[in-house]
DRENVO-603074 format. One record per residue: residue in three letters; x, y, z of N, C-alpha, C in turn. Coordinates in nm, 4 decimals. Atoms other than C-alpha are relative to their C-alpha. Layout:
<drenvexs>
+------+----------+----------+----------+----------+----------+----------+----------+----------+----------+
| rest |     n.xx |     n.yy |     n.zz |    ca.xx |    ca.yy |    ca.zz |     c.xx |     c.yy |     c.zz |
+------+----------+----------+----------+----------+----------+----------+----------+----------+----------+
|  ala |        X |        Y |        Z |        X |        Y |        Z |        X |        Y |        Z |
...
+------+----------+----------+----------+----------+----------+----------+----------+----------+----------+
</drenvexs>
This chain:
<drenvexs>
+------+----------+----------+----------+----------+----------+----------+----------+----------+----------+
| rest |     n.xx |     n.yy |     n.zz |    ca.xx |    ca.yy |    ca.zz |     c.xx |     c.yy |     c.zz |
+------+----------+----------+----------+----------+----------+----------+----------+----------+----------+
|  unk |  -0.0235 |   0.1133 |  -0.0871 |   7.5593 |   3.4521 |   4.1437 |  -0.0874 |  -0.1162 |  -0.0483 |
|  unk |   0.1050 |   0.1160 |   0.0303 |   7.4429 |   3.1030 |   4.0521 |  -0.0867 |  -0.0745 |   0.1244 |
|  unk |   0.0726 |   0.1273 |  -0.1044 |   7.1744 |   2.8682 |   4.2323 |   0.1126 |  -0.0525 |   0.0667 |
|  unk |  -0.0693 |   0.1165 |  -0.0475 |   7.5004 |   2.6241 |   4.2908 |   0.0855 |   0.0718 |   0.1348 |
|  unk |  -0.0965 |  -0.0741 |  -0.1273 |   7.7342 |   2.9130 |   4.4842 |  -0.0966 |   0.0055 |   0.0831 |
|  unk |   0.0966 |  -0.0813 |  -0.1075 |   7.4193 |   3.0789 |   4.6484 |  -0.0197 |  -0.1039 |   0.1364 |
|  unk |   0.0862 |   0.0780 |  -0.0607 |   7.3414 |   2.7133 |   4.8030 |   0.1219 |  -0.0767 |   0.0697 |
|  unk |  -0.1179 |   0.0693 |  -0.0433 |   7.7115 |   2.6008 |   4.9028 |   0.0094 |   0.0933 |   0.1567 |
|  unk |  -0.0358 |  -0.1058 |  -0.1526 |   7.7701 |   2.7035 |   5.3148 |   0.0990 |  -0.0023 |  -0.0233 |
|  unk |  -0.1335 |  -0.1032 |  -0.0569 |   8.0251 |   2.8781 |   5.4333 |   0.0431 |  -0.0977 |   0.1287 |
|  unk |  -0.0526 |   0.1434 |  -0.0940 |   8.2691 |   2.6191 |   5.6311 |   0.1574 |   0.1019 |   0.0495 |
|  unk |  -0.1191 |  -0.0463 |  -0.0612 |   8.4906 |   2.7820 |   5.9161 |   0.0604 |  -0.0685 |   0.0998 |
|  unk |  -0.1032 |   0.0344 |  -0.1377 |   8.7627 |   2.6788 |   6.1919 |  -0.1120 |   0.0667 |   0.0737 |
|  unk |   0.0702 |  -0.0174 |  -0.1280 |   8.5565 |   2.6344 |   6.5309 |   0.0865 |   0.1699 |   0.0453 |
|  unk |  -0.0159 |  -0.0981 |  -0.0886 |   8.5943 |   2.9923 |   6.7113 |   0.0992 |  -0.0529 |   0.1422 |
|  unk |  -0.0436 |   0.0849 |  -0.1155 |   8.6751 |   2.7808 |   7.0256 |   0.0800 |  -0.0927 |  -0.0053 |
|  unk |  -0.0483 |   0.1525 |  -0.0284 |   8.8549 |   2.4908 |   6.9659 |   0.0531 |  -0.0591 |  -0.1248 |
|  unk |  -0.0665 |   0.0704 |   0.1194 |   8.9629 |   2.2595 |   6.6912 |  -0.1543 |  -0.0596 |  -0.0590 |
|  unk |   0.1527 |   0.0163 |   0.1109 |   8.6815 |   2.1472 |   6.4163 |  -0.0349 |   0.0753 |  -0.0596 |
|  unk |  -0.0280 |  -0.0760 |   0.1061 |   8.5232 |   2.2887 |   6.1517 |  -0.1943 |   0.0563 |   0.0535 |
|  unk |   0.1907 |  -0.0452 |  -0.0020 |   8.1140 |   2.5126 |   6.1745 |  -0.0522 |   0.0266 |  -0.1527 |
|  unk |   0.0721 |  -0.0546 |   0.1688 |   7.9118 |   2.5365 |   5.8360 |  -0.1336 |   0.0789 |   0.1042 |
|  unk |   0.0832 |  -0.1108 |  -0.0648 |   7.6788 |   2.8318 |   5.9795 |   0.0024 |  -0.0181 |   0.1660 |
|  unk |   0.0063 |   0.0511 |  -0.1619 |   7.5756 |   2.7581 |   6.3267 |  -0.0179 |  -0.1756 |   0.0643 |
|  unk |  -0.0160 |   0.1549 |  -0.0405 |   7.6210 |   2.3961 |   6.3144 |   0.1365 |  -0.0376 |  -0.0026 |
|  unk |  -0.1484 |   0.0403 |  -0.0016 |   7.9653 |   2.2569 |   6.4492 |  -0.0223 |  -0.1421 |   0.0109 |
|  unk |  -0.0332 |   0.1592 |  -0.0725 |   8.0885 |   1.9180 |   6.5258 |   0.1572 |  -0.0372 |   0.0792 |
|  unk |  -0.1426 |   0.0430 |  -0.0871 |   8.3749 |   1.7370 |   6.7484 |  -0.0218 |  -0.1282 |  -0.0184 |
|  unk |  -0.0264 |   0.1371 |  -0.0010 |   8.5223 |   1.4174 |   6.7032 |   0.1091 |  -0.0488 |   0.0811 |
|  unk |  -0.0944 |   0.0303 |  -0.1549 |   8.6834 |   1.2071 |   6.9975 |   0.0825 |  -0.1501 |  -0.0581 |
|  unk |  -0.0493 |   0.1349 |  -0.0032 |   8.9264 |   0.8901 |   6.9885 |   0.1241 |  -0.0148 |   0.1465 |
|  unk |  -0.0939 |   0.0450 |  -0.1220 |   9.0320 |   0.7445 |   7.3301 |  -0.0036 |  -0.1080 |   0.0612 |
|  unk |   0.0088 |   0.1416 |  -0.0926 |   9.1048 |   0.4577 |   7.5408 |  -0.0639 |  -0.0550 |   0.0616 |
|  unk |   0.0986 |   0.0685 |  -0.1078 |   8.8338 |   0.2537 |   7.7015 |   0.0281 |  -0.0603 |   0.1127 |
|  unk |  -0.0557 |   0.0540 |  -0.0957 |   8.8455 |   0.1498 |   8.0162 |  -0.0304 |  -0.1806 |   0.0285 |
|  unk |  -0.0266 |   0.1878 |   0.0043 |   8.8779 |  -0.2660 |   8.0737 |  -0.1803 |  -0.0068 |   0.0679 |
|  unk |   0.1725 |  -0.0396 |  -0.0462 |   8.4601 |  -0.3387 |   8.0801 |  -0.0592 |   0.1288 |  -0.0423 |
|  unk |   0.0870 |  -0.1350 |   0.0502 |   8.3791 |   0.0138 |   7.9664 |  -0.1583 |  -0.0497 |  -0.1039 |
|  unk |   0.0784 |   0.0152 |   0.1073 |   8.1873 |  -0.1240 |   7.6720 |  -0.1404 |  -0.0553 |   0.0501 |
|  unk |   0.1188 |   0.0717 |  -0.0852 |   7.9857 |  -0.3573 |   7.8739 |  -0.0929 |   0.1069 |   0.0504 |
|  unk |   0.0854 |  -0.1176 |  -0.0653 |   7.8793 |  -0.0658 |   8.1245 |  -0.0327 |   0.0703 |  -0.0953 |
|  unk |   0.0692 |  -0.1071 |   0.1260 |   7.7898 |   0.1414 |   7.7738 |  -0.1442 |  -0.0753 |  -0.0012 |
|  unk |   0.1056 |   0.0585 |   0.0313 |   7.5934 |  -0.0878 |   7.6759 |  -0.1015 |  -0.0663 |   0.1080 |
|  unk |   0.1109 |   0.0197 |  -0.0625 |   7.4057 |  -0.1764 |   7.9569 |  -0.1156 |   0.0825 |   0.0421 |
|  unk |   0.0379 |  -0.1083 |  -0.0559 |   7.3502 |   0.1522 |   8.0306 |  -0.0708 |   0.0883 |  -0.1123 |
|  unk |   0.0447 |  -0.0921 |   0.1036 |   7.2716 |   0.2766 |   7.6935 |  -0.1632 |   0.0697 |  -0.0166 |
|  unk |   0.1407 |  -0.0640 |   0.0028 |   6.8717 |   0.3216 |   7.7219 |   0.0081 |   0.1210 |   0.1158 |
|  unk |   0.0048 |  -0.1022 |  -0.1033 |   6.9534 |   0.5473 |   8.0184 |   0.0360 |   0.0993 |  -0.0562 |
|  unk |  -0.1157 |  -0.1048 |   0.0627 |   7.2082 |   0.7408 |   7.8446 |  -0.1164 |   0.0805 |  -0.1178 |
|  unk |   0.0477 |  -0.0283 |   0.0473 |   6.9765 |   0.7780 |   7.5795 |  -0.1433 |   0.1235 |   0.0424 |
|  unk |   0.0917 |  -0.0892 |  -0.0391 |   6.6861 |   0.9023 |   7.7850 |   0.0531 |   0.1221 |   0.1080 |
|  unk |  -0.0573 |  -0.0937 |  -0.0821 |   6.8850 |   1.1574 |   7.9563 |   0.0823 |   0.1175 |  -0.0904 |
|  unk |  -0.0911 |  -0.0879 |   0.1287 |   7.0185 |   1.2983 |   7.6391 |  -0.0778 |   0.1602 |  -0.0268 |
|  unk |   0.0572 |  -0.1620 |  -0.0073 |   6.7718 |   1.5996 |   7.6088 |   0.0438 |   0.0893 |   0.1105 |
|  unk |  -0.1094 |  -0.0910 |  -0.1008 |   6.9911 |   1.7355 |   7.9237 |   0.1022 |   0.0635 |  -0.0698 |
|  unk |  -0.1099 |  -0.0556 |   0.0923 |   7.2549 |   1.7916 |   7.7241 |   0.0115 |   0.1017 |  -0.0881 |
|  unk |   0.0725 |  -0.1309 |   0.1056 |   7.0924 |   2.0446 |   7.4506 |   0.0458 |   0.1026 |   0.1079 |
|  unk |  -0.0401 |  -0.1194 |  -0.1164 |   7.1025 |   2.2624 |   7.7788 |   0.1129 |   0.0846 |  -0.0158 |
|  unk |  -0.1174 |  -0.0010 |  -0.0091 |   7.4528 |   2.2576 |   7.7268 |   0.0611 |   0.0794 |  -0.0944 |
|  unk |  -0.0460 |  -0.0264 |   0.1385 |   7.5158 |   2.2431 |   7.3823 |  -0.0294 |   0.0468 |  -0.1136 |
|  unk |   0.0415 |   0.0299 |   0.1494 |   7.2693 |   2.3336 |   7.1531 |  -0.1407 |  -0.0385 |   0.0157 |
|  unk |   0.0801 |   0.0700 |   0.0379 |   7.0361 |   2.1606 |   6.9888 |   0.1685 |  -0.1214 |  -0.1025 |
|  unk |  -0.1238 |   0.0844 |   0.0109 |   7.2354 |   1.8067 |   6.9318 |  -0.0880 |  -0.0659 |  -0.1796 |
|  unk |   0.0664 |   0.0498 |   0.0983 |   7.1712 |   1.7039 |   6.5254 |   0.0529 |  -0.1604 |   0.0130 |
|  unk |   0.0206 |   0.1830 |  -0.0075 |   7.3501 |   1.3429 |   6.5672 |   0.1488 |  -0.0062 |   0.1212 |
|  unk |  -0.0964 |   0.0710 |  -0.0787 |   7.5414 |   1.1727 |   6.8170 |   0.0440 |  -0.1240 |  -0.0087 |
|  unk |  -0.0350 |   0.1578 |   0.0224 |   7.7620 |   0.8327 |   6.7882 |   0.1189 |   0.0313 |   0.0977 |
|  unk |  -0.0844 |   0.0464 |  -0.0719 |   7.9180 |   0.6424 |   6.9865 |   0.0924 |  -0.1659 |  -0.0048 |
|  unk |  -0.0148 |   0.1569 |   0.1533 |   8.1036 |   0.3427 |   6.8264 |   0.1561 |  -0.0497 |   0.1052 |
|  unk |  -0.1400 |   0.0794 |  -0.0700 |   8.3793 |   0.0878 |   7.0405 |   0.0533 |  -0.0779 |  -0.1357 |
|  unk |  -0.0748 |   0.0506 |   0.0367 |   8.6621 |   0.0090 |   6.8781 |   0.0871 |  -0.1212 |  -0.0420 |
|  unk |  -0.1070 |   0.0542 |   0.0044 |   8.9664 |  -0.2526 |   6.8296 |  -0.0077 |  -0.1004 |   0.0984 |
|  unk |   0.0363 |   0.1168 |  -0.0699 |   8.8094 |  -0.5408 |   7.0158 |  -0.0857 |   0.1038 |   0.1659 |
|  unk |   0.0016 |  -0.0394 |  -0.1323 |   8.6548 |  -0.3270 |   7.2629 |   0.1166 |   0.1240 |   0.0882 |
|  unk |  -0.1277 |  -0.0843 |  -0.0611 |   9.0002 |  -0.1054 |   7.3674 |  -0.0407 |   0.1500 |  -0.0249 |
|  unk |  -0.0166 |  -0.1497 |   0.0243 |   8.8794 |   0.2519 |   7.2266 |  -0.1385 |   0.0639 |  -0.0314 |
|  unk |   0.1334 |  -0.0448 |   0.0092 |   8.6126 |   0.4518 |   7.2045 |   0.0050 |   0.1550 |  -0.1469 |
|  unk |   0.0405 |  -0.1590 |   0.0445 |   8.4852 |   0.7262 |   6.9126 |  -0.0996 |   0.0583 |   0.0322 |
|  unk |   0.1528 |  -0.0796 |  -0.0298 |   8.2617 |   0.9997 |   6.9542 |  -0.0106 |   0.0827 |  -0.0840 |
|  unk |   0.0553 |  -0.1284 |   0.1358 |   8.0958 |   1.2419 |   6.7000 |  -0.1161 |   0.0570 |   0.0580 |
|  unk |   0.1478 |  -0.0530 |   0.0146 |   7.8589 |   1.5045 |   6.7564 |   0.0060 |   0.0749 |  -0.0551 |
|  unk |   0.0351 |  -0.1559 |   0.1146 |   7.7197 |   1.7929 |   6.5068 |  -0.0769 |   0.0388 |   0.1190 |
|  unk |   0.0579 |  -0.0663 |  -0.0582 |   7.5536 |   2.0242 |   6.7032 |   0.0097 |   0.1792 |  -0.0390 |
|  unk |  -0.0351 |  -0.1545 |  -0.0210 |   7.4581 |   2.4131 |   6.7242 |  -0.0603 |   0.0984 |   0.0930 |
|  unk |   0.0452 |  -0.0931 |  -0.0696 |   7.3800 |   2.6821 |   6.9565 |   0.1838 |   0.0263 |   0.1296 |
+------+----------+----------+----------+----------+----------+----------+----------+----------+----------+
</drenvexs>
């Protein structure tokens, strides 16, 4: 076996759901409709959101990155997170 195989993960279909896990790290990616003002309330709200985010681990894991990114003037929202546990 070389260094290069030994060091390549192993990349499977989520158990649960749709997405892909390289060992015990998965991810999900979202695209949906914002609501008229959504963005605003994100962003006003975002230091909250932020400090409330170690709740979530609870949930999910341990969270390696989260984004959250508005769209098409404002109309849509993505979401990405890697995470594992």
């Amino acid at each position: 076996m070389t260094a290069q195989s030994s060091a390549t993960p192993t990349v499977t279909r989520q158990p649960d759901g749709l997405g892909k896990r390289v060992g015990e790290v998965a991810e999900i990616t979202v695209l949906f409709d914002a609501k008229p003002g959504g963005a605003e309330r994100f962003h006003q709200n975002a230091a909250k959101i932020q400090d409330d985010a170690f709740q979530y681990e609870k949930v999910v894991g341990t969270v390696h990155d989260f984004r959250v990114t508005f769209i098409n003037n404002d109309t849509q929202v993505i979401g990405a997170v890697t995470y594992d546990g």
